[in-house]
C-alpha positions as CSV (number, residue, x, y, z in Angstrom):
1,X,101.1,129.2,176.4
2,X,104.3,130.2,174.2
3,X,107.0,131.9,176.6
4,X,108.4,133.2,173.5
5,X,109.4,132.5,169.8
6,X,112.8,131.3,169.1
7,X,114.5,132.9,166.0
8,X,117.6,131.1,164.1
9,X,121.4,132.6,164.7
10,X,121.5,134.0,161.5
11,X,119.8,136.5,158.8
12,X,121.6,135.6,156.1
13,X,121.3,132.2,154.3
14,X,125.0,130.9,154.2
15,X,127.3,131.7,150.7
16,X,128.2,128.8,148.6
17,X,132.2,129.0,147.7
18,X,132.7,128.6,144.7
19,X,129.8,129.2,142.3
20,X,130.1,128.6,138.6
21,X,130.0,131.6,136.3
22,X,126.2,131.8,134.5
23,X,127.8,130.8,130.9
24,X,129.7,127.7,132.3
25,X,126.4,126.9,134.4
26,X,124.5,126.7,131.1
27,X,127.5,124.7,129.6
28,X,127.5,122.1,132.8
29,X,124.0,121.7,133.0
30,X,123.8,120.9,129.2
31,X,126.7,118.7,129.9
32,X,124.6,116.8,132.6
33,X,121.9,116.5,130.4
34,X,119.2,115.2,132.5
35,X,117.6,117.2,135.2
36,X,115.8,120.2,134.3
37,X,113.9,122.9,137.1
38,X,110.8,122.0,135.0
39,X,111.1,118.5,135.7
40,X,111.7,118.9,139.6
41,X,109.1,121.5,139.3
42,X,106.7,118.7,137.7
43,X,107.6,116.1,140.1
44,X,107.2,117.9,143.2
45,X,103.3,119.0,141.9
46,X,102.6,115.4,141.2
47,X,104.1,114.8,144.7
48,X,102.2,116.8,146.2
49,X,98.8,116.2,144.8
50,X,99.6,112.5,145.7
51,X,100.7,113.2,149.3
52,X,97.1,115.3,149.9
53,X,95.6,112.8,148.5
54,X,97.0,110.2,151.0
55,X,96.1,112.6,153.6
56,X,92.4,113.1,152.3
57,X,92.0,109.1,152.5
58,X,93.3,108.4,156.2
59,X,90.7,111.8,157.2
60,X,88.4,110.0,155.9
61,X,89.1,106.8,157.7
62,X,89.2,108.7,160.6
63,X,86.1,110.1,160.8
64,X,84.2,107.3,159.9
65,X,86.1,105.3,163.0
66,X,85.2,108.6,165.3
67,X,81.3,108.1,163.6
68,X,81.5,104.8,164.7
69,X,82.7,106.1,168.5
70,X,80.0,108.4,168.8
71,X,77.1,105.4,167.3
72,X,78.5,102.7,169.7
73,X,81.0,104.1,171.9
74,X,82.8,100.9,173.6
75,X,87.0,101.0,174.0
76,X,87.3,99.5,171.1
77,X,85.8,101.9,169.5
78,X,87.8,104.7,171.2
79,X,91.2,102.8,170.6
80,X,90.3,102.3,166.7
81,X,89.5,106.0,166.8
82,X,92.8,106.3,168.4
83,X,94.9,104.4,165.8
84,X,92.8,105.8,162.8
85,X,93.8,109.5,164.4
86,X,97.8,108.6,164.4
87,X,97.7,106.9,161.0
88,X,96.0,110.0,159.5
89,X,98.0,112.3,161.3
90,X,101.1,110.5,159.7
91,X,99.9,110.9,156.2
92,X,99.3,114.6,157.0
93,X,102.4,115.4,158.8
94,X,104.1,114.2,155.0
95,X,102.6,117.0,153.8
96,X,103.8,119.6,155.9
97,X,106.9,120.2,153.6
98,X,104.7,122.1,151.4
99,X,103.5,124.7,153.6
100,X,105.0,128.3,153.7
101,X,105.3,128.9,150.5
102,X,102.5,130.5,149.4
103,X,100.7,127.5,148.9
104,X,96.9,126.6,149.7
105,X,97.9,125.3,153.0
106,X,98.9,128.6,154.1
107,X,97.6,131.5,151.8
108,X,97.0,134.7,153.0
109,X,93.5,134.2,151.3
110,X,91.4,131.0,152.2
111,X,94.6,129.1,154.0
112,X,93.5,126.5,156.6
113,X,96.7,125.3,158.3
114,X,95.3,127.2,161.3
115,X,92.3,125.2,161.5
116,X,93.7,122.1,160.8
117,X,97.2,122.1,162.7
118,X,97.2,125.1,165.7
119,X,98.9,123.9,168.5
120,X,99.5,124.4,171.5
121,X,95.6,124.2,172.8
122,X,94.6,125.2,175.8
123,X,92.6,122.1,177.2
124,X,90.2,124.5,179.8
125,X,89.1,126.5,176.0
126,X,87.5,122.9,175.0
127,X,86.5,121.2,178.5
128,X,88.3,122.8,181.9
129,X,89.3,119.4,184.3
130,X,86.6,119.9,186.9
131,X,84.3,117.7,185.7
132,X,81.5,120.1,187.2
133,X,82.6,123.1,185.6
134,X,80.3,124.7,183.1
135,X,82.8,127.0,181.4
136,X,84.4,125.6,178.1
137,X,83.1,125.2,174.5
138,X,81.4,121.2,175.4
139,X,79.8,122.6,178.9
140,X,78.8,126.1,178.3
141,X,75.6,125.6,176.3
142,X,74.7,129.4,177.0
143,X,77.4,130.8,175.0
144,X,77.8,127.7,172.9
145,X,74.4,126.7,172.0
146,X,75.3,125.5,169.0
147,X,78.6,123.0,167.6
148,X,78.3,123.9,164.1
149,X,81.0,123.6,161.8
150,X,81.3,127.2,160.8
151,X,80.6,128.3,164.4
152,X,83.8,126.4,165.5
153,X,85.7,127.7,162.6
154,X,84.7,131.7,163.7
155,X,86.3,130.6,167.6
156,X,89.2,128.6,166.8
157,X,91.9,131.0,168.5
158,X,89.4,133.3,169.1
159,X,90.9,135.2,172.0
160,X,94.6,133.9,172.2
161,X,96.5,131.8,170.1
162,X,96.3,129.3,172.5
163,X,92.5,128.7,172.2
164,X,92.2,126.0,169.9
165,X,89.0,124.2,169.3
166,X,89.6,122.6,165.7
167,X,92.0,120.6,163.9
168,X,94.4,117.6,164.7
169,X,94.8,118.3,168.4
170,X,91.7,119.3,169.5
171,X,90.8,115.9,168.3
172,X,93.2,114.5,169.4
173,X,92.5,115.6,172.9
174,X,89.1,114.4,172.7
175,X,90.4,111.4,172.3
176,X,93.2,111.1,174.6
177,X,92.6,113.6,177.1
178,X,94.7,115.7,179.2
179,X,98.6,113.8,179.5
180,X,99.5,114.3,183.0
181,X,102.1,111.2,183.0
182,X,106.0,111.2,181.9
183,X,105.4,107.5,181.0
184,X,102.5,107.2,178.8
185,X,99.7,109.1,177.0
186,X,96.6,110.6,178.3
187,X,93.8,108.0,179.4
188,X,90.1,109.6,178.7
189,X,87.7,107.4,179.7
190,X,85.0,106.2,176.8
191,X,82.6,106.9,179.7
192,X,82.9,110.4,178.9
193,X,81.0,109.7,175.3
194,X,78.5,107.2,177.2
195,X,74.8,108.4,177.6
196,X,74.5,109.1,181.6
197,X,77.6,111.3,181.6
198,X,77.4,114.9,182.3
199,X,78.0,116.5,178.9
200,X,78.4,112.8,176.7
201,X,75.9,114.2,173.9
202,X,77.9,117.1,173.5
203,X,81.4,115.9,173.4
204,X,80.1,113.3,170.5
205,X,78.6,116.1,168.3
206,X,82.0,118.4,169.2
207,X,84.1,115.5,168.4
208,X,82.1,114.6,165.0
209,X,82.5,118.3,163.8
210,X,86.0,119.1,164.5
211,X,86.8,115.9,162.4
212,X,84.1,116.5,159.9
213,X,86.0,120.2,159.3
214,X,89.3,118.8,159.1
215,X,88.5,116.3,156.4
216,X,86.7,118.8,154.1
217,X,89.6,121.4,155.2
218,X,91.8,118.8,153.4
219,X,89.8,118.2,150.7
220,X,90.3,121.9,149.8
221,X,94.2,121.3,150.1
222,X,94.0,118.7,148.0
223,X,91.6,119.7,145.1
224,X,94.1,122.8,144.8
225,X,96.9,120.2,144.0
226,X,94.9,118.0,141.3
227,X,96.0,118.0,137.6
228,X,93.8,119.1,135.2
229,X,92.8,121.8,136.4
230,X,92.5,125.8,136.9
231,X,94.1,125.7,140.2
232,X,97.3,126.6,142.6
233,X,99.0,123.3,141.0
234,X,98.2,124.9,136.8
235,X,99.7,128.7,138.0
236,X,102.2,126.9,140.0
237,X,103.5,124.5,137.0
238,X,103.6,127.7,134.9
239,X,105.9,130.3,136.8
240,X,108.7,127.7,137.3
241,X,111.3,130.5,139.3
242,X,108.3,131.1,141.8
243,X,107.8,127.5,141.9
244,X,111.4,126.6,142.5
245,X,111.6,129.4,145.2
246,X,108.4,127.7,147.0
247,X,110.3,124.7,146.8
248,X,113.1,125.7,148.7
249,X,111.3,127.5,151.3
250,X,109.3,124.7,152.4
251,X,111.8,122.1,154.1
252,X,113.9,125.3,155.1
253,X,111.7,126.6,157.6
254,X,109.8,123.4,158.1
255,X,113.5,122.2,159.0
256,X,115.2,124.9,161.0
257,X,112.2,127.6,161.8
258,X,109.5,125.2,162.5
259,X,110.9,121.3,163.9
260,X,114.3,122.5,165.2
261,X,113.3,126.2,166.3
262,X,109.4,126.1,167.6
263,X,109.1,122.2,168.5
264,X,112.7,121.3,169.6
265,X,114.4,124.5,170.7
266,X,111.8,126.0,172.7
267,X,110.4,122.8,174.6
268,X,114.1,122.1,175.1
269,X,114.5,125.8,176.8
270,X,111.3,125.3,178.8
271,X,111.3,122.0,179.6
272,X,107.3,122.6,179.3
273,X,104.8,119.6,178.1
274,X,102.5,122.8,176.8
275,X,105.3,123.1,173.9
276,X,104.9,119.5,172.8
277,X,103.0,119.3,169.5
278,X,100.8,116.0,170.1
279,X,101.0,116.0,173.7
280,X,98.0,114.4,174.3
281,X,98.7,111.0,172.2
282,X,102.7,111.2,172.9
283,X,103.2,110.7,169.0
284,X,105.3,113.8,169.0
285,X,108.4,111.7,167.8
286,X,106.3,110.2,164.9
287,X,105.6,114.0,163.8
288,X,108.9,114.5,163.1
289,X,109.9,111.7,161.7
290,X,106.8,111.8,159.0
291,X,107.8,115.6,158.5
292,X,111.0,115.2,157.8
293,X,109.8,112.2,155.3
294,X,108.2,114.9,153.5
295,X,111.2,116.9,153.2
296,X,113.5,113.9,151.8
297,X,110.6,113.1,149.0
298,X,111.2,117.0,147.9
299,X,114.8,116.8,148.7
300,X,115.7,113.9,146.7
301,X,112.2,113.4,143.9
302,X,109.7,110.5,144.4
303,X,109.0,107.6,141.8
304,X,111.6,108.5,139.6
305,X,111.5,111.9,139.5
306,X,114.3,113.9,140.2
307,X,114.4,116.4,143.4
308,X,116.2,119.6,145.0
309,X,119.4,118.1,144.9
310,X,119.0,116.7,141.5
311,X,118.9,120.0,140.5
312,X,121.5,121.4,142.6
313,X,123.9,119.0,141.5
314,X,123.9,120.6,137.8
315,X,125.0,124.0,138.9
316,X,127.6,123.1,142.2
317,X,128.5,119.0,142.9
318,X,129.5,120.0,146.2
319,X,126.7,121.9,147.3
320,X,124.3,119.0,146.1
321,X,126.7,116.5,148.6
322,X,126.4,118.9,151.4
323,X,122.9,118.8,151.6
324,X,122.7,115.2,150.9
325,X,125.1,114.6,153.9
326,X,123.2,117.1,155.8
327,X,119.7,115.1,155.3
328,X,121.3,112.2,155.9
329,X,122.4,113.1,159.3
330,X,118.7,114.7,160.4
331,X,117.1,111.3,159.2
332,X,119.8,109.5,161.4
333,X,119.3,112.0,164.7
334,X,115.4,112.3,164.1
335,X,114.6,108.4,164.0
336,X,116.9,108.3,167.3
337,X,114.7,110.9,169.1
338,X,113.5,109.1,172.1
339,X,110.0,108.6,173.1
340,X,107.8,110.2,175.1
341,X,108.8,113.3,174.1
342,X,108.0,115.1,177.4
343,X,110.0,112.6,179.3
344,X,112.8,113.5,176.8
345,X,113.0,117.1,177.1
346,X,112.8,117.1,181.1
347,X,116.0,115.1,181.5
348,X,119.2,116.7,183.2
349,X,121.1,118.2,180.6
350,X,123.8,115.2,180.5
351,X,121.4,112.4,180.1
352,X,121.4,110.2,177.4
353,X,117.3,111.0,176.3
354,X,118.0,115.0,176.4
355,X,121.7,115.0,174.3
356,X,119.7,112.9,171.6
357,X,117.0,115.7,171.7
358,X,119.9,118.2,171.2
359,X,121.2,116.1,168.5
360,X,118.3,116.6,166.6
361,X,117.9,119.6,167.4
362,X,121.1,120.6,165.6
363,X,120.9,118.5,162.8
364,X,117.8,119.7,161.4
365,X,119.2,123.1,161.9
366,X,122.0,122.3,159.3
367,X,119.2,120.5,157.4
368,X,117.5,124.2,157.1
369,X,121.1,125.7,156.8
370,X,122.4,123.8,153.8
371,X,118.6,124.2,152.2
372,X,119.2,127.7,152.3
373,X,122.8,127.5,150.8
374,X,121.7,125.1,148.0
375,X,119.2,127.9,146.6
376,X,121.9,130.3,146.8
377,X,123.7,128.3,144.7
378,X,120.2,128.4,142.1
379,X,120.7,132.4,143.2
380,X,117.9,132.3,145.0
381,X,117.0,134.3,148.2
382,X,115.2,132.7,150.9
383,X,113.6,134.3,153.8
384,X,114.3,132.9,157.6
385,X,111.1,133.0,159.1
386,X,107.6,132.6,158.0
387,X,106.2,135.7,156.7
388,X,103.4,137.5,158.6
């Protein structure tokens, strides 16, 4: 359960010394010749469409490794499952940069990033630990008679934000199971999808549907992004200052709000495994590391396409090194994170594992920070928090 919700220091995006007057901006960016906001804007919609894509294909993958589980469910079956979920996951935590910004990911109307990524889950919601208890969505075949699709959707979080019955980690944890080691993952049994086990026939069909809703949940995402079409990606194309502002918003929260405020702050505060995003698998150190891939593709453009800084660089050359610098350093402190996570965050506050967690912590921070100053320098405004 959340103790609390961390907020950054600051209300006000950072000012950027030294801003060229509008007339000599035009002049400059004339002068530079290259990089347009249409172009970033087109590059980081192609990006996108690409990135869901890659994220729709590894789903896929996955449940067709879970569909094989639940036919023949042996341990290697279970463990192909299990690399097919972290592969997947991956491809979807790239993809992450472009939420909060309005975008089909997160809409106020027909978003599914809360079925697809809640967190944290409260294991006793799915399946409590005592393996006679009849409470719990698998066991409780009163007032869960049926495992439908659209009957999961209606109580994911119903009741707390805690209760969590779809998306990544509620299939993750029928996978792994509860983590209640320092030194390793969780260990489920494949016994517990064997025929002759209390509740077997019920955890396959759970397990099939939560990962049958996430892959058409990201189908959705990704039809929204395809070219060609009347969709978020052709209104999004077309109102290039919304677009840019989207842009911006993404890896600023992502950074600073979401990695180095909600995952990193508040598990570092706690010391609680409950605020560790994929707990159950201890990949927690590979989500960040795949996020903050997603932020360097926006950041600094993708197959030749230019990015943020690109852009930034036309209107202030130091601005556009500052965030460069600052990316630079996250990438650095992120891929040193230590793993497990929940091993990491424990530590006494002079170890070696917990300073490198507080490294990270502050360099994604001034990842978010320079984000915010580099669309000031475009005159843009950025919120600090996630609206709603």
């Amino acid at each position: 359960m959340k103790a609390w919700t961390w907020r950054p220091s600051s209300d006000v995006a950072p000012k950027v010394p030294g801003m060229f007057p509008a007339t000599l901006c035009i002049a400059f960016a004339i002068q530079i010749g290259t990089v347009t906001p249409q172009q970033v804007v087109n590059g980081y919609a192609a990006e996108a469409a690409a990135a869901y894509e890659r994220s729709c294909a590894s789903a896929s993958t996955l449940l067709a490794a879970v569909h094989e589980l639940c036919r023949v469910p042996t341990q290697e079956n279970l463990a192909a499952a299990r690399t097919a979920w972290c592969r997947a996951r991956t491809d979807y935590g790239m993809t992450e940069v472009y939420r909060y910004g309005d975008g089909p990911i997160d809409a106020r109307r027909g978003g599914v990033e809360t079925f697809l990524n809640a967190w944290p889950v409260d294991e006793a919601y799915i399946e409590p630990e005592r393996a006679d208890a009849r409470t719990g969505i698998i066991a409780d075949r009163v007032h869960y008679p049926l495992l439908a699709r659209a009957v999961l959707r209606e109580h994911n979080q119903r009741g707390g934000e805690t209760n969590v019955c779809t998306g990544w980690h509620a299939i993750e944890f029928m996978l792994w199971g509860r983590d209640t080691s320092e030194a390793g993952p969780g260990c489920r049994p494949v016994s517990d999808f064997v025929d002759g086990t209390p509740n077997a026939d019920r955890r396959r069909e759970f397990l099939l549907e939560i990962t049958t809703l996430l892959s058409e949940d990201l189908v959705k995402v990704s039809d929204a992004w395809k070219p060609g079409a009347d969709n978020h990606r052709s209104r999004f194309v077309a109102n290039q200052p919304r677009a840019l502002r989207s842009m911006f918003i993404g890896p600023a929260l992502l950074a600073s709000y979401e990695m180095a405020g909600e995952r990193l702050t508040v598990a570092l505060e706690t010391r609680d495994q409950e605020e560790e995003t994929s707990c159950f698998s201890d990949t927690t150190d590979a989500d960040f590391k795949a996020d903050l891939g997603g932020i360097e593709r926006v950041l600094r453009g993708t197959n030749g396409q230019p990015g943020l800084i690109d852009l930034v660089r036309t209107r202030h050359a130091a601005q556009a090194d500052a965030l460069a610098a600052a990316l630079d350093n996250a990438l650095g402190a992120v891929q040193a994170m230590p793993h497990p996570f929940d091993a990491a965050v424990r530590a006494g506050d002079e170890s070696t594992l917990r300073k490198a967690m507080v490294a990270a912590q502050q360099a994604l921070e001034r990842l978010g920070t320079q984000v915010s100053a580099s669309a000031k320098a475009l005159d843009i405004e950025l919120p600090t928090e996630p609206r709603g």
